[in-house]
Kinemage of the C-alpha trace (Angstrom):
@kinemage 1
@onewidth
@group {chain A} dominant
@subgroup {mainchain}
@vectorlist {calphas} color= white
{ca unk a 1} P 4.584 26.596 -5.546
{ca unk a 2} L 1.624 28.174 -3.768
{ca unk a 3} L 2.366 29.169 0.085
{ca unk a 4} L 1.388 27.058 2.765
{ca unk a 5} L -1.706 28.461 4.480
{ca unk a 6} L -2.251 28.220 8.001
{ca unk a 7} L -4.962 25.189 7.490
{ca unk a 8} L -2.036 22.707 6.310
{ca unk a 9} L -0.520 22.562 9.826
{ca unk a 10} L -3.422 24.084 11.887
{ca unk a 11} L -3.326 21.522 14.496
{ca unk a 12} L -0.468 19.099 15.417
{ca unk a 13} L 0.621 16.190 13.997
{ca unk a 14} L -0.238 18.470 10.415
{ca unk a 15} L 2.570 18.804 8.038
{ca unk a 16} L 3.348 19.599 5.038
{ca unk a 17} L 6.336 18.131 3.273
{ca unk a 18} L 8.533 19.477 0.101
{ca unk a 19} L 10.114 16.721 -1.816
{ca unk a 20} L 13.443 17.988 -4.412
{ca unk a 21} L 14.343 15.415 -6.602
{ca unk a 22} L 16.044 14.792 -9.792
{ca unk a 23} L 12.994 13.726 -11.670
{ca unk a 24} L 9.676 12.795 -11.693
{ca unk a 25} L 10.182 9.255 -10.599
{ca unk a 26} L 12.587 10.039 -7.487
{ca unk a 27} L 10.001 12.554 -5.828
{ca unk a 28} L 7.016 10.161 -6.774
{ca unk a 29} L 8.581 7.704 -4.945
{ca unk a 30} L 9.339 9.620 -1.943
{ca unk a 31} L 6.012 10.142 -1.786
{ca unk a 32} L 4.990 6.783 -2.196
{ca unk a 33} L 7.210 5.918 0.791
{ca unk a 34} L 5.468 7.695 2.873
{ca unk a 35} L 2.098 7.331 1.847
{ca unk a 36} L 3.242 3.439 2.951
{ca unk a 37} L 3.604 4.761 6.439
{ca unk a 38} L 1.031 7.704 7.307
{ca unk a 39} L -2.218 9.267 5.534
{ca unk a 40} L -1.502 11.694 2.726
{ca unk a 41} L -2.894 14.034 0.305
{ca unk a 42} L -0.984 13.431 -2.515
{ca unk a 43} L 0.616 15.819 -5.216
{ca unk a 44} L -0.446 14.504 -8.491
{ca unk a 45} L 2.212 16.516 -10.204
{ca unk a 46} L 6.021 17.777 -9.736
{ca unk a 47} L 6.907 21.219 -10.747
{ca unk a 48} L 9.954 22.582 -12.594
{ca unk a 49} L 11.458 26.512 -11.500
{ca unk a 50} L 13.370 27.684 -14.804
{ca unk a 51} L 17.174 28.064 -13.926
{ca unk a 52} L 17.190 25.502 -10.973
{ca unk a 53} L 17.748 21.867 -10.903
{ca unk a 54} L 15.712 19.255 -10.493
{ca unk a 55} L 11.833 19.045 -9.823
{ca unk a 56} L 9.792 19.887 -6.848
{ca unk a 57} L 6.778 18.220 -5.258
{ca unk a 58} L 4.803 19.074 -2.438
{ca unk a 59} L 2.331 16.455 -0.321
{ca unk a 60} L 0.442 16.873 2.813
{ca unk a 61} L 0.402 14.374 5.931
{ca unk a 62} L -1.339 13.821 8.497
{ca unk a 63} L 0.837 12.217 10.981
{ca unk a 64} L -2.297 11.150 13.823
{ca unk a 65} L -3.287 8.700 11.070
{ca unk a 66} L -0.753 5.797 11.463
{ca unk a 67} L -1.618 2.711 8.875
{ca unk a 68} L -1.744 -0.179 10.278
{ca unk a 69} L 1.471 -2.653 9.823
């Protein structure tokens, strides 16, 4: 994965969050779970290191945007 530059957390409430799952599914619906909760940029994609388990999937949030219940 690419490093996180300073413009993904620049101010607070900013984060960036790394999802490691088993599969595909698992991380997508991670993601999903919080999308349900805050305002994300999703990843449209997991990624797979050679030699370690599991997948990899990173999303951005910005936690100043609650959704409304």
């Amino acid at each position: 994965m690419k490093p996180i530059n300073d413009g993904h957390v620049a101010k607070p409430g900013l984060a960036v969050v790394e999802v490691a799952a088993a599969d595909d599914e698992t991380a997508f619906a991670v993601q999903e779970l919080l999308a349900t909760r805050w305002a994300i940029a999703p990843a449209d994609r997991t990624t797979h290191e050679p030699g370690e388990p599991g997948v990899r999937l990173r999303c951005h949030l910005d936690l100043r945007q609650q959704l409304e219940a």
